[in-house]
Structure formats: C-alpha cells, structure tokens
N, C-alpha and C positions, 0 to 999 in steps of 0.2 A: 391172580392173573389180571383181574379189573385194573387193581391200582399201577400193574404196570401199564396196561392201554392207557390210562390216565395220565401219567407219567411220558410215556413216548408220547401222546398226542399233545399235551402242552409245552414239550420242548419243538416239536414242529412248530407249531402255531407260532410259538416264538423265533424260530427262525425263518420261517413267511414274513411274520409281521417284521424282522431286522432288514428284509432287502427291503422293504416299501418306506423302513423310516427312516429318514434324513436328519441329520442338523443340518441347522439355519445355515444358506449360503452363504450369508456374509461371515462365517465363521470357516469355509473351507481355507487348507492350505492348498492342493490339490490343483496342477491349471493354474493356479494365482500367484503372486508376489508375496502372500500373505505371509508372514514369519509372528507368530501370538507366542509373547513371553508372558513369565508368573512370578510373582512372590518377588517384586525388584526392589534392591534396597540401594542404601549408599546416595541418593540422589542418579538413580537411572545408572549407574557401574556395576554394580552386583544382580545379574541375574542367575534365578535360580530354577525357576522353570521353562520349559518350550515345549510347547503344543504344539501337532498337528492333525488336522481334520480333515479327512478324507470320507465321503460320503455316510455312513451310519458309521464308523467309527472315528475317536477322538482316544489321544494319544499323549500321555504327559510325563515327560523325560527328565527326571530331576539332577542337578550339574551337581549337586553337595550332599550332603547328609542330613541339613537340616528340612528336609521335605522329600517324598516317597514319590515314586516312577508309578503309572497309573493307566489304566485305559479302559474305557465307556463303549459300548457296544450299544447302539440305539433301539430299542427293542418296539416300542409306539410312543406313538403322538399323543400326551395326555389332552391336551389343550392345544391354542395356537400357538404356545410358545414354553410348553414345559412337558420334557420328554421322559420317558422312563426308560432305563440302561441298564443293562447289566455292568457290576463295578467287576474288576480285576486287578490284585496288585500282587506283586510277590509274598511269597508264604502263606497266600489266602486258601483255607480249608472248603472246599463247596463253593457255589455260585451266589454272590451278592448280587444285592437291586440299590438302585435310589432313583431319585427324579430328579430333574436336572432342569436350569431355566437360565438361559444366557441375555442378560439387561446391558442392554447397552445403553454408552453413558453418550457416545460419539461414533462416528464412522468406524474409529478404531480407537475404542477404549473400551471396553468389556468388563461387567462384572457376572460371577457365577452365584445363583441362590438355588442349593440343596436340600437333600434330605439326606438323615443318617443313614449311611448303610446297612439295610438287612440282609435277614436271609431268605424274607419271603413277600415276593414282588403282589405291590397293593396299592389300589389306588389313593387310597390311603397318603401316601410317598408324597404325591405330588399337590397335599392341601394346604392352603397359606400357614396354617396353623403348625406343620410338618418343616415348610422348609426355612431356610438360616442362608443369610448374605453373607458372602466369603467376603471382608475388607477389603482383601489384598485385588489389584486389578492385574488384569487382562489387557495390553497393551499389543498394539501391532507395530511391530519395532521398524518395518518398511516405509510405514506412512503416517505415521502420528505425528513426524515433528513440522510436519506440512500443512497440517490440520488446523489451520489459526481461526480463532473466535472470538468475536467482542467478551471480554472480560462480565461475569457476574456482579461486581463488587465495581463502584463507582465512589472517588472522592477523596479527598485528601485527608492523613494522618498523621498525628504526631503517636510513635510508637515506642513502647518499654518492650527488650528481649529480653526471656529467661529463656535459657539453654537447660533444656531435661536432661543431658543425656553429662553435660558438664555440671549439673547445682548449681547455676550461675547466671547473674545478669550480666547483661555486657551491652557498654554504654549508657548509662542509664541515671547518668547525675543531672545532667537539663533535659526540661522541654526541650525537644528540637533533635534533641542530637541524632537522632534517625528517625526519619517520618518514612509512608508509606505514600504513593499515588497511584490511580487506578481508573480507568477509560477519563481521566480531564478532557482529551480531544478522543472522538470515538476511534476506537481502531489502534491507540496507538499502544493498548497492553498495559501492563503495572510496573511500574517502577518502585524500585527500593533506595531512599538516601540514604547510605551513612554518613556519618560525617566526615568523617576520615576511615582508610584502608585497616586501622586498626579496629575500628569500631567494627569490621562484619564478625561475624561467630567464627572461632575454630572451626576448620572444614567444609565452612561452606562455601560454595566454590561459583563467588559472586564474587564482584568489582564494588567499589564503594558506591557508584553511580551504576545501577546497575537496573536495565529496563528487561522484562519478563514478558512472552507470549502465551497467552491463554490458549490450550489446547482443546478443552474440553471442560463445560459444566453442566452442575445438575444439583438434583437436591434430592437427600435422602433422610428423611426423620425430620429433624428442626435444625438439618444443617442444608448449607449449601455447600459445595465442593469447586474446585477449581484447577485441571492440571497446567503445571506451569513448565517452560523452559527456556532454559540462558535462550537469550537474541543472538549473539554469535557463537557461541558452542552448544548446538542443540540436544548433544549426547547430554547433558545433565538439566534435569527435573524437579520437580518438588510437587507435592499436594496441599493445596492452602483450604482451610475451614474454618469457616465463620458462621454467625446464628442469618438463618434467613427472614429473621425479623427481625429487623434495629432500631428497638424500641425509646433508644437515647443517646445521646453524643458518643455512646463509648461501652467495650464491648469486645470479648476475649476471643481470638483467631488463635489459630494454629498452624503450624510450617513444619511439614512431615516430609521429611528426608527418604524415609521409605515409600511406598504407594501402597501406601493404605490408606482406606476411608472408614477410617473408623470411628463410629458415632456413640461412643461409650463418652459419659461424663463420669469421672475422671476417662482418658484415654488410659484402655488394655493392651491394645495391640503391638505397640510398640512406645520404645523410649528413645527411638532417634528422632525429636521434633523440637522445634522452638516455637515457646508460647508467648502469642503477641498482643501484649494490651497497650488497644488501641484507643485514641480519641479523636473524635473528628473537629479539624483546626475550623477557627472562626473566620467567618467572611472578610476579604478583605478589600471592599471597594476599589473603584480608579479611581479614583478621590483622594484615597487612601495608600496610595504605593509608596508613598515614601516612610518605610517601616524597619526595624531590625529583625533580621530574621531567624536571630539565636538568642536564648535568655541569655547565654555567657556574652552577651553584647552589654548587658546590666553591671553585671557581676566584676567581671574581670577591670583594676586598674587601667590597663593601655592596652583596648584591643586595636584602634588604631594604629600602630605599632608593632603589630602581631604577623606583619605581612600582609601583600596584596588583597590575597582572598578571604582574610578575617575582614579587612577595613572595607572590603563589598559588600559581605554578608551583613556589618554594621553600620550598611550606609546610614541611618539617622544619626546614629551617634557618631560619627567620623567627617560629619558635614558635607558627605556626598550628595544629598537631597536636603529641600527644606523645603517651605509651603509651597513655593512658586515654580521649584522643577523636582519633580515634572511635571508639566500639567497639560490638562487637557485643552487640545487645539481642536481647531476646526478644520473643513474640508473644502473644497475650493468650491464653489457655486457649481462649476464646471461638471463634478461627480453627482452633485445629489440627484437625487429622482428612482424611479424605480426602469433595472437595464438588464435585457435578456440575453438568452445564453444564446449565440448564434447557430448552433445547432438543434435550439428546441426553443423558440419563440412563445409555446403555449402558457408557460409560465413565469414567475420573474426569476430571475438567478441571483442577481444584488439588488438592495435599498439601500438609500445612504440618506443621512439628513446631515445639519450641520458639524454630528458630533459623532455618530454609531453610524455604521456598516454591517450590514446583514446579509452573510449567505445562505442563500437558501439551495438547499440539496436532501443527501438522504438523512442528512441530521442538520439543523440549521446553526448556523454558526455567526454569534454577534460580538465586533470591536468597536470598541471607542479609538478618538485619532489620540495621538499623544505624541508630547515631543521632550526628550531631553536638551537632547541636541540637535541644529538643525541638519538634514543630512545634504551632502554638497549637491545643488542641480545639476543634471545633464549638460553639453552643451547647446543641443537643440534644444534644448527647454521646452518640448514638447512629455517628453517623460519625466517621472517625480514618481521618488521614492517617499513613501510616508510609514512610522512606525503606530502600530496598532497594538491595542493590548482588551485581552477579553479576562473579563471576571469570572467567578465561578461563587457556587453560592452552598456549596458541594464541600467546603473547605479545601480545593485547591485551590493552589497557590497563583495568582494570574501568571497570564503566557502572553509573552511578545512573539509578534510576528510581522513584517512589512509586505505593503502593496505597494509594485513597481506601478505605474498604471499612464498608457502613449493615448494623447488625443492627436489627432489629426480636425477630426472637425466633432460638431455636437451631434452628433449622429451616434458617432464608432465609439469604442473605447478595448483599447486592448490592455488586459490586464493579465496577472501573474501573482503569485504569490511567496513569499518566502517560508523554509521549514519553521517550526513552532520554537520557542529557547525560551526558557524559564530565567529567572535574574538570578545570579548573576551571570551575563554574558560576554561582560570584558573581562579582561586578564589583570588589568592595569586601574589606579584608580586616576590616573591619568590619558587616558585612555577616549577618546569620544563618541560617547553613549547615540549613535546614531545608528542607520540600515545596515551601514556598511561592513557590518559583524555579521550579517545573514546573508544566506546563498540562496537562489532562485532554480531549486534542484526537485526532480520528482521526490514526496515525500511520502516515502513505501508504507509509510505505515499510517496509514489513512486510509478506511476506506475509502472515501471520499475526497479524492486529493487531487482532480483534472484542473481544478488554478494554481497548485503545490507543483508545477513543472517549471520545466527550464526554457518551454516556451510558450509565449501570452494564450491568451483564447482572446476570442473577441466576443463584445456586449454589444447590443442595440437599444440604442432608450426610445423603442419601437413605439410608443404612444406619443411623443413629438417628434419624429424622425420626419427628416423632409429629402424629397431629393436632390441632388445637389449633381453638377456638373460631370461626366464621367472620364472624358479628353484621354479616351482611348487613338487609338491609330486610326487611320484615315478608313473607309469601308474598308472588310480584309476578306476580298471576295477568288472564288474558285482554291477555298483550303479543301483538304479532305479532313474530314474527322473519324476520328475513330475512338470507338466506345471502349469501355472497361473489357468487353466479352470480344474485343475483337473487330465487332461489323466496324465498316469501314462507307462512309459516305462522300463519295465527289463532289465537287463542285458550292459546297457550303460559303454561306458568308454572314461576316458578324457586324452590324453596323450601327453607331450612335441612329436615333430617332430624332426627328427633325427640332425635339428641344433642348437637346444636346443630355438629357437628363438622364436617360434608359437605354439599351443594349439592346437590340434584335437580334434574330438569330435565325436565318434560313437556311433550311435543308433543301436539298433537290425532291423533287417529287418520286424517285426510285429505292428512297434512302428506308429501308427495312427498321431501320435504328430510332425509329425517330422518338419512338415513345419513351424510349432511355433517356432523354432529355430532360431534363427536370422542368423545363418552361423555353419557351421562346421570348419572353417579354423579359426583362431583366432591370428594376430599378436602380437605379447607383446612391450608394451609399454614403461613399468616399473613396476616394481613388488618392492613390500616394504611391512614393517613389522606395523601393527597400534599399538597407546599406549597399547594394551590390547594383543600386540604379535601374531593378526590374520595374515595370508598373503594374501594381496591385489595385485591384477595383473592387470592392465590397460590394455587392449587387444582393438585393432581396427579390426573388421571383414575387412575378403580378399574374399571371393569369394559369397560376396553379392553384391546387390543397395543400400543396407541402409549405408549411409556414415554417419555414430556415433562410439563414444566409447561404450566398455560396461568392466565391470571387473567383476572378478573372485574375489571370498571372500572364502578362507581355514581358519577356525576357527583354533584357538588352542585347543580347547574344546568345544561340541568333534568333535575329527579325523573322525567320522564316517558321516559327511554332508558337505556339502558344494554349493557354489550358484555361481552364474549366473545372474550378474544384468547390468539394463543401467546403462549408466556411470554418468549420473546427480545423480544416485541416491547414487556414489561409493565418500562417507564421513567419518569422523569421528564417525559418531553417525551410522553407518549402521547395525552393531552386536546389540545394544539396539533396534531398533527400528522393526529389523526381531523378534527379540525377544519377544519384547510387540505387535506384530501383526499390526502395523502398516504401514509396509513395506514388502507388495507381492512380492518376486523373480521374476525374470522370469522363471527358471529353480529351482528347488531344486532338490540334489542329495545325496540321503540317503543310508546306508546299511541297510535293514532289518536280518540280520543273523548276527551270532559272526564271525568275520574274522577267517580267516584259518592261520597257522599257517607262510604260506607263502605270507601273505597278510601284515607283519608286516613294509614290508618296505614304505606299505603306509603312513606312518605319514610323518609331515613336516619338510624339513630339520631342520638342529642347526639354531639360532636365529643369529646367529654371520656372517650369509653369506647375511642377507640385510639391509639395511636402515633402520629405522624406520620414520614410522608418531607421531611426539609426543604431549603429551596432551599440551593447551597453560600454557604458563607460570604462569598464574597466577593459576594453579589447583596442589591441593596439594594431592600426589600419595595416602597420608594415607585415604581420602575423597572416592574412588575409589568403597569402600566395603560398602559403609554406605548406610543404609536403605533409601531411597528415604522417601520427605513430601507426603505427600495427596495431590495431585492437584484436584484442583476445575475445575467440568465441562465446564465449558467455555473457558480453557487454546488452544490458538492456539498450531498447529504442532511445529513449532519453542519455543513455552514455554515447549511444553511438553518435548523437548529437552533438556532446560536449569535441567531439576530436575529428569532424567534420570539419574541411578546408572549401576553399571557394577557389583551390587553386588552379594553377591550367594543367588542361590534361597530361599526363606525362609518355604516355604514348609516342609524341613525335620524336623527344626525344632518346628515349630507349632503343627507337628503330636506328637512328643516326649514330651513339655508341654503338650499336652491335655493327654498323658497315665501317665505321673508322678502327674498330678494333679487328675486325675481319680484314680491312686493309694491310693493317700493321704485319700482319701474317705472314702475310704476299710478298711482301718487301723483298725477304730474300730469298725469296723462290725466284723473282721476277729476275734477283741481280745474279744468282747462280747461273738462271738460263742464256742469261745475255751476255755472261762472261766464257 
C-alpha cells in the first residue's frame, strides 16, 4: 500500500510541476510565426523534421523514415536553461525521461544537447558529463533567411575541392582556378569564384560567381561554424567549417550540404560535404595591380587569344598594364583635409591627403586615387569622377570603386560613392578602363553604405569653413510656418543679416512651435542653384548645441514656399520627393494670401548670380518632363528615386480629356434633340 502512495504521489508531483514548466519562449510555435524544421539535408530541400512547441509540450513529426515522430512533455526546470521531460514515441513500453537543453546558435538557428533516454527520471540526466549535442540544427524556416550577419571568416583564398560524396577533385589543376572571399568590404558576405560554370561541383546549386549571406555563427569545440545562403535564392543553404585558430597561410574548411555541425575529425555524420583546402593569397599592393591573375596566364601558349576575358584576367602578360598604367594619381588640393558628415559634425567622416582617402564609419575604409584612364569631366566642371582602389592585407584581391564628388565652394563638398567591382570590370580589352563602368546606386550590402547612394551627402571641412554670401530672396516676411507635428505659426519672417552672410529667423511672439526650431541664427555655407533652378543654401546653426547642417530650399516654382531642412536630407532629388510626400521638412513656409504689391521683390534673385548643381551626365535635359513608369510596390526609397520625373503635374490635363471626351458624348444627343 506505501509504495502505491509513493507511486500516485510522485506522478502528481509530476504533473504540478508539467503546468509550471515551460520551454524557452523563443522556441514557441503557439501565437508566433514560428515554423522549427529538423534533420535538413540536400542544401536546405530535404526536410525531414517539424517541430511544434506549445507551452510545456514540444512535438516532433517526422515526413520520412529515416527519423522517428516524438514528443517532450516538460516536467521541471533543472537549471536556467536545461529541462527535464518525459520522452514519448511510438511503440515505447512505460514512461521515458531525459534532459533537454536548447542552444542557440542565432535568433533562429537552434541546436538540441541531450541526455539518453531512461526509464528513471534523475537529476543525473541533466549533468554536462550525461548530455550529447545533436549536429543536426534547428532551423526557423519563417525567418532565418532574414537573419544576415557579418561573416566569421575574413580574407581572401585560393581553394582545392574534393567532393566526399563523388571521390573527386574538381577544378584543381592551377592555383587560382577557384579561390574563396569573405567580409573584404564588411557586410558584404562570402563569395565563391569558379572559374568557369564547369568548375562548380555536381549539385551544387551555385553560379560560378556566386556571393553567399552569412546567417548565423558560432563556435563549437576547435571549430567555428557558419550558416550560409544563395543571395538570390534563399531556399538553398550550406554549413561552412573551419579551425577557429588559423595558425598559418592555410588550412582545411568544409561545405556541408546537409546542416550538420559536426565536429568529428574525420567527419561522422554525413557524406554530403566538400572539403576545401584552402590557402591564404599574398598581398597585393597599389603599387602592384598590374598582375596576372591566373597561373594558366604562364602556362598556356596564347592566352591572349583565348578571348576577351582570358586576355583581362592576363592583363600583364597581354600588355593590358605595364609599370606606368595604372598608377597612382593624386587628388586635387581642393579635397584634401579632414570634412564632416553634415549630419554629425562631432567627428571626421573623410581624410584625404595627396594620395589615400579615408572613410571613417562603423568600420573605416581607406583608397588610394588611381587612374587607368582618365574618365571624361562633367560639363560643369564642377563635379569629377575619380577611380579609387583599396588593398587588403587579408589576401583579398583589391577593389575598385569611384568618388563622384560637386564642389561649389571650399566650404561644401557633396560627395557619393559608387558600388565595390573587383578586376576585371570591363568586357572588352578595348574597352576604357575608367568611372564610367560603375553605377552610383544604394549598395545593400554594406552595412555601412550612406555615401554607396544614388544621392550625394554633404561634407563640411568645418575647421576652415568661412561664411560665405547667402543671396537668399529679398526679407520673406508674414509666411506662416508650419512644423513637422503640425503647429502652425503666423506671420514669420526669414531674412539675410546685415552682412549679407547668415539667415534670421523670426517667429511671432504667440508662436507655440518655436522651440522646434533648430536655431534662429543660421550661417551660410554655400548657396547654389539645382538642375531644376531651385536655390539651395547650406546653412550651419550659430546660436544652438546641435552641431549639424541644415539647408534652406527656395523653389523656383512656386515663389510662394519654401523649406527648412537637415542637411542629410539637402540632395538632388529633395524638390521630387517633398513633392511626392515622401520627404517631411522640418519647417515649411507658405503664403496663404495673394502678395501685395510691395511683396514683389520677394522672388529669387536672376539665375546668373550662383552656381549650379547639375543633373549627372549621363541624364538627357529633354527626359526631365516625361511622365514617370508605374513603379511596383516593393521599389526601395533609393528606386523610387531612380524613376522620379520633375515633370508637370498631369492633373490639368486629365480633367480637360475627361470634359472633351464627355463632350463627344453629347454630340448626338444634342443633334437628335434639335432634329
């Protein structure tokens, strides 16, 4: 009779203690999005588990044979993060235990470290010594391929494949023929060259050129781990493992088709992976770029002759480069010094000296100038395209990239940046090695990529900045203004300062708003005319704390508004995009009445007394009025840039076809009644 009370009172106890105990939230499907797959093989196509977890129970539904349907009842909390459960699976005789401990690798990448199942629940179960990491992951198939992260593994390789699963090298007669690269610029993932589309392995379901986003790392034993997937088809995966000490040039990685993380020397768990012996390529100075970049550039008779993109990759030997091109240029006087970010003045954003450019951000970035060729001026010869090229020391390969960069005066500097393009970048070996091969497009894959846009930022070389003229519009007195939240101020007015240099700014004395104002004082920085003939004024507040730019926008059309914005936001595109409502002012400043007659000298001076910002070169003035495409709702801020018109509204005319076509109607209604 004891041991039955004993008996019924410890399955109580254990079903008290199952409502109190939970798995970890971040592991519910329950209320969430959460969808947790198991055992996935094929490169992320073959799944074979799906988990669901729902408060103290966890549920595991196997799609095949080769792995068993399962489910965890949470019985307590051994620790903070390793529980103990009753196990259940079909055909199981009595009640199993084990301990259970879910490590996470990422937001949503999960591994499970257990204990063997018993038959007699102990704390025992749950000692380091007891339990065993299951290789295989725990993947949240909802939001993993969202999940991006700077890469583990930095630096460039030249790589030999063996295929486990085929007994086979592939590719593997030169140096070169498939190298590896990995964060060169931060952010932007790991890339795999082949040489050719022949060169990738049977089945694996990459491109020759073929860039990789880091989803998740970590390090388990003496490895590091890394999940990886395609850039454009994010349904397929890989697991990359390498030693987390790289004690010399070179050093054996692995490329697991399945997702396992399996830290056995020899690899147990599976045989679908390629093993990659790697070596890290030698430095290769700016000094130095004129190089062959394939040993088969040695070797082979006539590889000039081979076609275009042999006689690139062989440019030493093919007479594309020799000592004197390319080499390294200088920077115009104009640039050097050290020039801030117009939106955070406290620190520097570029240095530049005769020869190197240095941005500085969340990871700093330095180029040398260099010139193949020289690339053609603007017509305003106020902007200049220059090609830059940064080293690495990492064994990647350098990376070209161009700075567009508009002065108006020695104050300002609007600059911009072009995406990153490894050599070779032309097509042709005829071809002219200059900017004009790079596009001035947001470049997503950067953390750090606000001068990588399609439109400039502005610099201040704030430690000699002077002010400088502002030849705004004549006093612009009784606007109303109205702030970002709405309030709305009468009778304001904005007026040069009797040295013609700074900007005032009076409010009425009832005006509620007034502290939204970033400053009343406004130094001028440089005042210029955009493609479209607005007057833009770079103004640095004087008698605030906020140490930023901000600019002043006078349309030309119409005279009767005008803004008040930060200075990140003071671009080419800034009139289109107040215009499509995409761009809140800080200040807008409106006439509600018809000006008086003595109000006429508000308009903007003649056009002939400032600079212009001009459209770039390649934009054709007649383009300017054209009705903009339909863009499709998924277009980022920066697309929606690209297909932005400046044209006239189309409203009047819309209204004017709907009354001639509603006329046409009428016609013979009109001649029916009259006959």
């Amino acid at each position: 009779m004891a041991r039955i009370i004993v008996a019924i009172s410890t399955v109580l106890c254990s079903l008290l203690a199952a409502e109190a105990c939970q798995f970890p939230a971040f592991m519910h499907t329950n209320n969430t999005q959460r969808d947790w797959r198991g055992r996935i093989k094929e490169q992320h196509t073959e799944i074979t588990l799906q988990l669901t977890v729902e408060g103290n129970t966890l549920r595991s539904t196997a799609t095949d044979s080769s792995a068993n349907s399962f489910a965890w009842v949470c019985l307590q909390q051994q620790a903070k993060d390793r529980f103990m459960v009753a196990h259940e699976e079909s055909g199981q005789q009595g009640t199993r235990y084990t301990c259970v401990e879910f490590v996470q690798r990422s937001d949503n990448v999960v591994q499970i470290r257990s204990a063997t199942v018993s038959k007699r629940m102990s704390n025992g179960l749950c000692t380091d010594s007891a339990m065993n990491l299951d290789p295989w992951l725990l993947i949240d198939k909802t939001h993993v391929a969202s999940d991006e992260q700077v890469c583990a593994l930095e630096g460039g390789f030249s790589i030999r494949i063996y295929d486990k699963l085929y007994q086979q090298g592939v590719c593997d007669g030169y140096h070169g023929e498939t190298r590896l690269e990995s964060e060169c610029m931060r952010g932007e993932g790991l890339f795999f060259y082949f040489r050719q589309q022949s060169c990738v392995p049977d089945s694996l379901y990459m491109y020759f050129t073929q860039r990789t986003i880091c989803l998740a790392n970590w390090q388990e034993g003496p490895y590091t781990f890394m999940l990886l997937r395609h850039d454009m088809m994010p349904q397929y995966m890989w697991l990359m493992r390498f030693p987390t000490v790289l004690t010399g040039q070179s050093f054996t990685a692995y490329l697991f088709k399945d997702l396992v993380a399996d830290v056995d020397s020899p690899v147990t768990s599976s045989q679908n992976y390629l093993r990659l012996d790697m070596v890290r390529d030698s430095v290769r100075p700016v000094s130095s770029l004129c190089v062959d970049d394939y040993e088969v550039c040695s070797v082979w008779r006539e590889p000039c002759t081979s076609g275009s993109q042999m006689a690139l990759t062989c440019s030493r030997t093919c007479g594309l480069c020799n000592a004197t091109r390319p080499n390294v240029c200088a920077f115009p006087t104009d640039w050097q010094g050290t020039w801030y970010d117009g939106n955070r003045l406290e620190s520097p954003a570029m240095t530049a000296d005769s020869s190197t450019l240095t941005m500085h951000g969340q990871v700093e970035e330095r180029f040398y100038c260099v010139d193949w060729d020289t690339t053609p001026t603007s017509s305003d010869k106020t902007t200049h395209d220059q090609m830059l090229v940064a080293e690495f020391h990492n064994g990647c390969k350098p990376r070209y990239t161009c700075a567009q960069i508009a002065q108006h005066s020695n104050n300002v500097m609007r600059l911009k940046m072009s995406q990153t393009l490894r050599w070779p970048f032309t097509s042709s070996i005829d071809e002219p090695i200059d900017c004009t091969h790079f596009t001035y497009d947001h470049e997503r894959t950067f953390l750090d990529s606000k001068y990588r846009s399609k439109n400039a930022r502005i610099l201040l070389a704030k430690d000699e900045a002077s002010a400088v003229s502002c030849q705004i519009p004549d006093a612009m007195r009784n606007f109303v203004a109205t702030f970002k939240d709405g309030t709305e101020c009468m009778g304001s007015t904005v007026q040069e300062t009797a040295d013609g240099n700074s900007m005032q700014v009076v409010l009425s004395d009832q005006c509620s708003a007034a502290s939204q104002l970033p400053s009343t004082l406004f130094s001028c920085m440089e005042s210029v005319r955009t493609q479209y003939k607005d007057l833009v004024v770079v103004v640095q507040a004087t008698n605030t704390a906020e140490d930023k730019l901000f600019c002043w926008v006078f349309p030309r059309r119409p005279r009767s508004v005008f803004y008040l914005l930060a200075g990140n936001e003071c671009n080419e595109a800034v009139r289109r995009r107040i215009r499509n409502s995409r761009l809140d002012p800080l200040v807008t400043f409106s006439k509600r009445r018809l000006r008086d007659s003595n109000e006429e000298s508000e308009s903007p001076p003649e056009e002939g007394h400032l600079p212009e910002i001009n459209p770039p070169s390649n934009t054709d003035p007649s383009d300017l009025r054209t009705k903009p495409p339909p863009v499709p709702a998924n277009r980022t801020e920066d697309d929606l840039e690209a297909v932005d018109g400046d044209g006239v509204n189309p409203a009047p005319y819309v209204v004017l076809a709907t009354v001639l076509i509603f006329a046409l109607f009428q016609i013979p209604c009109i001649c029916k009644t009259s006959s």
